[in-house]
VEXKOLVO-861252 format. One record per residue (C-alpha): x, y, z; residue in three letters. Coordinates in pm, 1 decimal. Example, Ala and Ser with C-alpha at 12.3 -4.5 7.8 and 13.67 -1.06 7.14 Angstrom:
<atom x="1230.0" y="-450.0" z="780.0" residu="ala"/>
<atom x="1367.0" y="-106.0" z="714.0" residu="ser"/>
***
This chain:
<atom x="0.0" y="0.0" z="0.0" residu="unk"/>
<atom x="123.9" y="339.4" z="-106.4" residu="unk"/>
<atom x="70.7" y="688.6" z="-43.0" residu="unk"/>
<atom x="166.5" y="1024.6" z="-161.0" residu="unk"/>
<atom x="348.4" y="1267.0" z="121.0" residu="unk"/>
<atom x="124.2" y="1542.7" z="209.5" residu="unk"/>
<atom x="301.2" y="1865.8" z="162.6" residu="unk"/>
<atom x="41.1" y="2172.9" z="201.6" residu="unk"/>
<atom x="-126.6" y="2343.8" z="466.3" residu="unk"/>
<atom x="-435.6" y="2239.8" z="573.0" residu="unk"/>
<atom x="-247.2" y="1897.3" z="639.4" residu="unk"/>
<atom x="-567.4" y="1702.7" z="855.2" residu="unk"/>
<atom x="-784.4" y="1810.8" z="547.4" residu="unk"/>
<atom x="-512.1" y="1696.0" z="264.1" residu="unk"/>
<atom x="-488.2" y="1348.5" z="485.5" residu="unk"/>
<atom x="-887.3" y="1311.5" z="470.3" residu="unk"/>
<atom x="-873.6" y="1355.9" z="108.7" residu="unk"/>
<atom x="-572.9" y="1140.8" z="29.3" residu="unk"/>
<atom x="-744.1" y="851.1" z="257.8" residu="unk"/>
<atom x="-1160.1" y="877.5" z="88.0" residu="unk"/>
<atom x="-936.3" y="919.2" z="-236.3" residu="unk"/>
<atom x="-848.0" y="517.6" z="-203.9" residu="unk"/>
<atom x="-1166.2" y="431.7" z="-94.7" residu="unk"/>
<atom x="-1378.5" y="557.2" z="-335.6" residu="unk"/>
<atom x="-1105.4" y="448.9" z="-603.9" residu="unk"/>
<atom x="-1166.5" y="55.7" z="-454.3" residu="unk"/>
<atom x="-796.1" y="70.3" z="-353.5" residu="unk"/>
<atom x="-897.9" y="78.9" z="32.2" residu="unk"/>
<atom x="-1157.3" y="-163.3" z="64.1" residu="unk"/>
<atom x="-1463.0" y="-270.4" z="329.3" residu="unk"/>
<atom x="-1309.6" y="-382.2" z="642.3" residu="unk"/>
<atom x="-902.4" y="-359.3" z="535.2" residu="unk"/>
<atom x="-741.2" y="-206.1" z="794.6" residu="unk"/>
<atom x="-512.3" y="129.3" z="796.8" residu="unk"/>
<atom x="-123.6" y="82.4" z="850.7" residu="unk"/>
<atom x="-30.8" y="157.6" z="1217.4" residu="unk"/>
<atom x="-75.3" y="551.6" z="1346.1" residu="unk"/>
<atom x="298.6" y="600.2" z="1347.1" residu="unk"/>
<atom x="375.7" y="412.9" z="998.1" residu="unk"/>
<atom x="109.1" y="605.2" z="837.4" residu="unk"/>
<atom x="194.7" y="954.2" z="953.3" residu="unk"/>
<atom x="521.8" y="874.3" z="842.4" residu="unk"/>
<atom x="423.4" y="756.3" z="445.2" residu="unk"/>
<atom x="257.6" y="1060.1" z="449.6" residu="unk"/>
<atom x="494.8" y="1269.2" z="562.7" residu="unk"/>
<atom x="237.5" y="1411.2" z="834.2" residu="unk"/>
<atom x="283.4" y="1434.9" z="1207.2" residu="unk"/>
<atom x="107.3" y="1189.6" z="1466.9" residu="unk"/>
<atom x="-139.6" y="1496.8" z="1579.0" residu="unk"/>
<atom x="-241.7" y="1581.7" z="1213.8" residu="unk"/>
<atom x="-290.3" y="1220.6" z="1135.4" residu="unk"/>
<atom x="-487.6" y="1128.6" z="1397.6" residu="unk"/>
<atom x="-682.0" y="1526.8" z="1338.6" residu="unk"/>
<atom x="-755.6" y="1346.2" z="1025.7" residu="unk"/>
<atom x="-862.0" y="1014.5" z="1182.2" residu="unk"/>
<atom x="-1128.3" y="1190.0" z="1431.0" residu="unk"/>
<atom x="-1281.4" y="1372.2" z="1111.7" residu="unk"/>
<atom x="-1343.1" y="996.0" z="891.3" residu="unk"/>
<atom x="-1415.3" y="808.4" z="1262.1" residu="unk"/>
<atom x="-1718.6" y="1144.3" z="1339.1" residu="unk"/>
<atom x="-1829.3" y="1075.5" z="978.0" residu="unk"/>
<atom x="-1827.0" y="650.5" z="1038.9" residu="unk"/>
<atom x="-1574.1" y="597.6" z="767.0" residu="unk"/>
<atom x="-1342.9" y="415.1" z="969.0" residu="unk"/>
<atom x="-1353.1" y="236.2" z="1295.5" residu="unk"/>
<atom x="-1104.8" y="301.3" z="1528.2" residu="unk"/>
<atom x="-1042.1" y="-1.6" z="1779.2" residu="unk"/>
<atom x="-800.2" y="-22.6" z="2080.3" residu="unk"/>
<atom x="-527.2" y="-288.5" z="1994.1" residu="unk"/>
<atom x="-643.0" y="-317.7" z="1630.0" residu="unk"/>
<atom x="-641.6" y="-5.9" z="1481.8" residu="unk"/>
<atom x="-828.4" y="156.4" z="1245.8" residu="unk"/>
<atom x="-1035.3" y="-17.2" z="1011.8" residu="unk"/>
<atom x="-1241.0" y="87.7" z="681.7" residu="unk"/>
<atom x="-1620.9" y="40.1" z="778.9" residu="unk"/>
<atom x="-1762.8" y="-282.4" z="635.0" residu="unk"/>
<atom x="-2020.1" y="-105.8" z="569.3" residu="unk"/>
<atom x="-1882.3" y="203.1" z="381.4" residu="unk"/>
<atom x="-2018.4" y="182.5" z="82.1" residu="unk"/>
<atom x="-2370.8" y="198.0" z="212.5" residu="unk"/>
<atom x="-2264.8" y="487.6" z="375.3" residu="unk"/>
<atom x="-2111.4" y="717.2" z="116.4" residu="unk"/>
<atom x="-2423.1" y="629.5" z="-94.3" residu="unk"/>
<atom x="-2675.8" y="763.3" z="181.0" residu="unk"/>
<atom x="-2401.2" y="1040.4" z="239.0" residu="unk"/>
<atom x="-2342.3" y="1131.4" z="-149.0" residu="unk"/>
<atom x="-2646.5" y="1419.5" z="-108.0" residu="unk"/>
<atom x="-2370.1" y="1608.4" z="158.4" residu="unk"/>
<atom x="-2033.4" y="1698.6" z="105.6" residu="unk"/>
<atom x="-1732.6" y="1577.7" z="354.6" residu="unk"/>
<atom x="-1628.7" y="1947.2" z="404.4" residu="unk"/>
<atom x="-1990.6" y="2058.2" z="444.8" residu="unk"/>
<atom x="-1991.9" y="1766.5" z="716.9" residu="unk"/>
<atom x="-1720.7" y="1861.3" z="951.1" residu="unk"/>
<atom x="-1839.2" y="2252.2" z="926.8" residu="unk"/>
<atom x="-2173.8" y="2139.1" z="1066.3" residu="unk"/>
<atom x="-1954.4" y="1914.4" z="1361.3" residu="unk"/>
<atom x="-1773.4" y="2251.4" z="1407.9" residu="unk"/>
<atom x="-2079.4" y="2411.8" z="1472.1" residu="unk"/>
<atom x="-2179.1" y="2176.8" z="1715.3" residu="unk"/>
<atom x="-1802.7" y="2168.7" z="1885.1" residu="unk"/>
<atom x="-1911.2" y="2590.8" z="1905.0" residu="unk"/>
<atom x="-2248.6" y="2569.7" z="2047.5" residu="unk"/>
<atom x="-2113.1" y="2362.5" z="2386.0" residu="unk"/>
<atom x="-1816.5" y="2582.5" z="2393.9" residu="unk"/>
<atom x="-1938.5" y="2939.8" z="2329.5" residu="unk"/>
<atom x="-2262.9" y="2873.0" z="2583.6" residu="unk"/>
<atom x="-1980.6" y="2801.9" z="2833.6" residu="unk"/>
<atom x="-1797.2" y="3143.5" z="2753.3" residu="unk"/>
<atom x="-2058.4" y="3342.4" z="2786.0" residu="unk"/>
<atom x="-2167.1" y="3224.0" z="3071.6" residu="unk"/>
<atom x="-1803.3" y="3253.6" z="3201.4" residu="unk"/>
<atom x="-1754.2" y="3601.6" z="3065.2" residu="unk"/>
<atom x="-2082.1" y="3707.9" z="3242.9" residu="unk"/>
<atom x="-1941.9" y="3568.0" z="3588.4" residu="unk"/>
<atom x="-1600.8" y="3727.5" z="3511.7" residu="unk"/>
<atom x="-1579.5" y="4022.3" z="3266.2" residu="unk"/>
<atom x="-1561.6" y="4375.0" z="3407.2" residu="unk"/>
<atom x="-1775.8" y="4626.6" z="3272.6" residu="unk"/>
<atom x="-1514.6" y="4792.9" z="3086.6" residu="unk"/>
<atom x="-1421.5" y="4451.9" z="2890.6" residu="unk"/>
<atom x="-1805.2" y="4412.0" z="2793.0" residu="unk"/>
<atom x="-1766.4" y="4792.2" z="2671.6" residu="unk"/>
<atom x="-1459.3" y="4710.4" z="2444.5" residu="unk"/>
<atom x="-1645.4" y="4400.5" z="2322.8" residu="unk"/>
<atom x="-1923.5" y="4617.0" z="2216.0" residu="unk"/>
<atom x="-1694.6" y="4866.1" z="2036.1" residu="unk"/>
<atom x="-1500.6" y="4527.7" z="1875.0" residu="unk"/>
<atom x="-1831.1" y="4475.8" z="1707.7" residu="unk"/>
<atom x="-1895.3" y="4852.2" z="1565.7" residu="unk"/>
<atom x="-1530.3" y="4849.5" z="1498.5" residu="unk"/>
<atom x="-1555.6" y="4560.7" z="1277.2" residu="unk"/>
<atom x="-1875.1" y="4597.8" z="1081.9" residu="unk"/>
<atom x="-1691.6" y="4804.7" z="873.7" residu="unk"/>
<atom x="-1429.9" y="4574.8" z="744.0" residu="unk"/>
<atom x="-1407.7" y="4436.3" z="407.8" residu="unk"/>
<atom x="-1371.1" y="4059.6" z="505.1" residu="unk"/>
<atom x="-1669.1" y="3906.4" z="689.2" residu="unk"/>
<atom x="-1456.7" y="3603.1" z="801.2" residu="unk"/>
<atom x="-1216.2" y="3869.5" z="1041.4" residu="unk"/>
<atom x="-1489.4" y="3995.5" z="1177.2" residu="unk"/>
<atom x="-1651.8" y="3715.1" z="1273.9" residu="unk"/>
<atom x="-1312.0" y="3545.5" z="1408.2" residu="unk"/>
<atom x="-1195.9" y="3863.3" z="1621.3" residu="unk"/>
<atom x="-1550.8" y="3850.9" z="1768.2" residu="unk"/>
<atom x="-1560.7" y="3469.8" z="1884.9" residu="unk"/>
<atom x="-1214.7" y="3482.1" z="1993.3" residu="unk"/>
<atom x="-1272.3" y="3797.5" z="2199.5" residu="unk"/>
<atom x="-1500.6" y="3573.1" z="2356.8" residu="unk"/>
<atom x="-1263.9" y="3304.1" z="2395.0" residu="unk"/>
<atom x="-1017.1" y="3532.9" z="2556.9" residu="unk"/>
<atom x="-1285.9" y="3653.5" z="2780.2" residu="unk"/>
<atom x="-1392.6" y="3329.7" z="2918.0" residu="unk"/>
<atom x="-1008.5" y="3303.3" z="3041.0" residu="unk"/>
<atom x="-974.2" y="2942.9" z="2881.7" residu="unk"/>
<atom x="-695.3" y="2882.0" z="2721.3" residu="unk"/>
<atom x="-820.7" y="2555.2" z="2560.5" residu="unk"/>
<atom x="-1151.5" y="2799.8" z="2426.7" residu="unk"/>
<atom x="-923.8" y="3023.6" z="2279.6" residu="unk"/>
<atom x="-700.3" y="2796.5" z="2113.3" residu="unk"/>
<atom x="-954.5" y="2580.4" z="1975.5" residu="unk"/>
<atom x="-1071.6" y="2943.9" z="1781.2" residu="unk"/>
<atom x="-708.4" y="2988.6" z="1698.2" residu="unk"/>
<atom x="-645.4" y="2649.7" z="1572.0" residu="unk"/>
<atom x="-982.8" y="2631.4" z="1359.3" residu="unk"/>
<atom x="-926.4" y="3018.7" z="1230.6" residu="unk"/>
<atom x="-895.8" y="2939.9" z="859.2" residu="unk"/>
<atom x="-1207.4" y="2725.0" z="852.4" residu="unk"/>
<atom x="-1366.6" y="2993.1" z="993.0" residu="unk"/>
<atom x="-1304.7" y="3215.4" z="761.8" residu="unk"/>
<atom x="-1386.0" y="2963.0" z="487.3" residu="unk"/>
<atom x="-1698.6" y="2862.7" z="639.5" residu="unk"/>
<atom x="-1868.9" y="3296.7" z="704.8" residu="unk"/>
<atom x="-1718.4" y="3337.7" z="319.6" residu="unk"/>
<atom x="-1945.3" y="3041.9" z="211.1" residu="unk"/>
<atom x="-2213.0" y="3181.5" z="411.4" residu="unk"/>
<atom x="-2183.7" y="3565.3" z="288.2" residu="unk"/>
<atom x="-2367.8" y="3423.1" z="-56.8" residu="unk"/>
<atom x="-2680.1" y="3643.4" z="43.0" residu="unk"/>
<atom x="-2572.7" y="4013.6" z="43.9" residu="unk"/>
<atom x="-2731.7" y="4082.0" z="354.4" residu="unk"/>
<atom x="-2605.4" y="3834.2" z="542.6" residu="unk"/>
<atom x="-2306.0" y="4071.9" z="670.6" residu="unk"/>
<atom x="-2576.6" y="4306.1" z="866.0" residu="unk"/>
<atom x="-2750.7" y="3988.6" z="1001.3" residu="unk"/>
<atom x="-2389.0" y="3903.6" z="1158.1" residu="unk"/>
<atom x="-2371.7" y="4274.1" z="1309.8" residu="unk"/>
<atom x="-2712.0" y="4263.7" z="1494.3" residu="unk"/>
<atom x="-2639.6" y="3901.1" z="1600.7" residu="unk"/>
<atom x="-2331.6" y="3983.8" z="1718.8" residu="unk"/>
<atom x="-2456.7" y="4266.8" z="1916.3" residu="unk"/>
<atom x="-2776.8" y="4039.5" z="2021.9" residu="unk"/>
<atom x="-2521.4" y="3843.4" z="2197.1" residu="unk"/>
<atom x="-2303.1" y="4143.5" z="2342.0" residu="unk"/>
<atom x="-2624.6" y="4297.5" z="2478.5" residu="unk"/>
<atom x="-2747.1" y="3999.2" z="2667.4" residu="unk"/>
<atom x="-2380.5" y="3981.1" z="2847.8" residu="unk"/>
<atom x="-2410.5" y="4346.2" z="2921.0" residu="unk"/>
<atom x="-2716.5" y="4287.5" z="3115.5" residu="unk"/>
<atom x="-2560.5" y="3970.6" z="3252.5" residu="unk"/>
<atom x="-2830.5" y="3717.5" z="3137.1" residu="unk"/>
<atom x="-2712.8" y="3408.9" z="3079.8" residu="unk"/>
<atom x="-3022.7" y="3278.4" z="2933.0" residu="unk"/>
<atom x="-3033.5" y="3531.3" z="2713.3" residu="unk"/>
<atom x="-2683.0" y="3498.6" z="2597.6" residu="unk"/>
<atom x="-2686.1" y="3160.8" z="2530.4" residu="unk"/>
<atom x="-2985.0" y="3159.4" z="2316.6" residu="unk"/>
<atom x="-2805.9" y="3454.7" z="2113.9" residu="unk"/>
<atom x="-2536.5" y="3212.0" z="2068.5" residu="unk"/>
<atom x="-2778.7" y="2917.0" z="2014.6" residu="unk"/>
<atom x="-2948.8" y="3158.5" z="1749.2" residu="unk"/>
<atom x="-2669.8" y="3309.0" z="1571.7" residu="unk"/>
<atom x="-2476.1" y="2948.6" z="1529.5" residu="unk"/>
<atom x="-2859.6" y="2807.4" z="1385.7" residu="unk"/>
<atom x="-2853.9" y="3111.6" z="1102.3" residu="unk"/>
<atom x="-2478.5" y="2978.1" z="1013.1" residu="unk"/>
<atom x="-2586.8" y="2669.8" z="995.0" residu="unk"/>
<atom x="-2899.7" y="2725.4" z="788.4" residu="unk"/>
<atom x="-2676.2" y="2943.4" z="558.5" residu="unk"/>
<atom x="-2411.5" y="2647.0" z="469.2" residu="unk"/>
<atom x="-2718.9" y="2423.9" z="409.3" residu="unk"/>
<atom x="-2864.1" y="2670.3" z="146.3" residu="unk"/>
<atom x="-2574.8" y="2702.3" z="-44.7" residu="unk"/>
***
């Protein structure tokens, strides 16, 4: 069994690809199991953490099946499943898992950030938004928002998930921008959120989050 290295950025997504390339092209079969984590980061040229990135994304999707002391194995039953999947795309997939990952998270921040955050901190958030609706590129304004919040919720694990995820981020609001007046829907749920952690409501904050991650998702699904 051979594989090409993986050489560009975006490595866990290149290794996804690479991997539903030889199953779809017969070459990986039902039930034939994947070399061992460290010989197959190594073919690839990839490091443990980006292969097993890579591994988490096919295992969420029930491509493979990862088993302690055997390894990971190609469902026996994948072809049945990329037929029922063939109406959604694999990248379309893991943005909607992201958006689940971000509603657990961000109702945590806020909820945080309304326990924690001065007054003055809620004040700069607020001007962050205004600040931002003027910029050109959706995606930045979106990330410097969410990872304000990050940052507020003093997590580092918050923030760096936001930090690590930044470029599908910014792929994901571009997508979503399709309707022109999606930016000003951003703005006012943006501020929907910053206004319910001004008047330190939790309830209130979390269903802004719980409403503004519902129109992103409804946005990749219309596309």
């Amino acid at each position: 069994m051979t594989f090409k290295p993986i050489l560009n950025e975006r490595l866990s997504d290149k290794v996804v690809d690479v991997i539903m390339e030889r199953i779809r092209s017969g070459d990986l079969k039902p039930g034939d199991k994947l070399p061992s984590e460290p010989e197959l980061a190594d073919i690839l040229g990839v490091s443990r953490g980006i292969l097993r990135e890579a591994l988490t994304v096919l295992q969420a999707r029930n491509y493979v099946i990862r088993k302690p002391k055997e390894g990971t194995l190609i469902n026996p039953d994948i072809n049945k499943i990329l037929e029922e999947s063939s109406g959604i795309s694999l990248k379309e997939a893991t943005y909607l898992d992201l958006l689940e990952m971000r509603e657990c998270i961000e109702q945590r921040e806020v909820e945080k950030i309304i326990d924690s955050a001065t007054d003055q901190e809620i004040m700069e958030l607020r001007q962050l938004v205004q600040a931002k609706e003027n910029e050109n590129n959706p995606g930045t304004v979106d990330y410097y928002f969410h990872y304000r919040l990050a940052e507020l919720s003093r997590n580092a694990i918050f923030t760096n998930f936001i930090d690590k995820y930044y470029d599908v981020f910014d792929e994901l609001v571009t997508r979503t921008m399709v309707k022109s007046e999606r930016k000003e829907e951003i703005y006012h749920e943006h501020m929907q959120i910053v206004d319910a952690i001004e008047a330190r409501d939790k309830k209130k904050a979390k269903t802004a989050i719980i409403n503004h991650l519902t129109r992103v998702r409804q946005n990749i699904k219309g596309i």
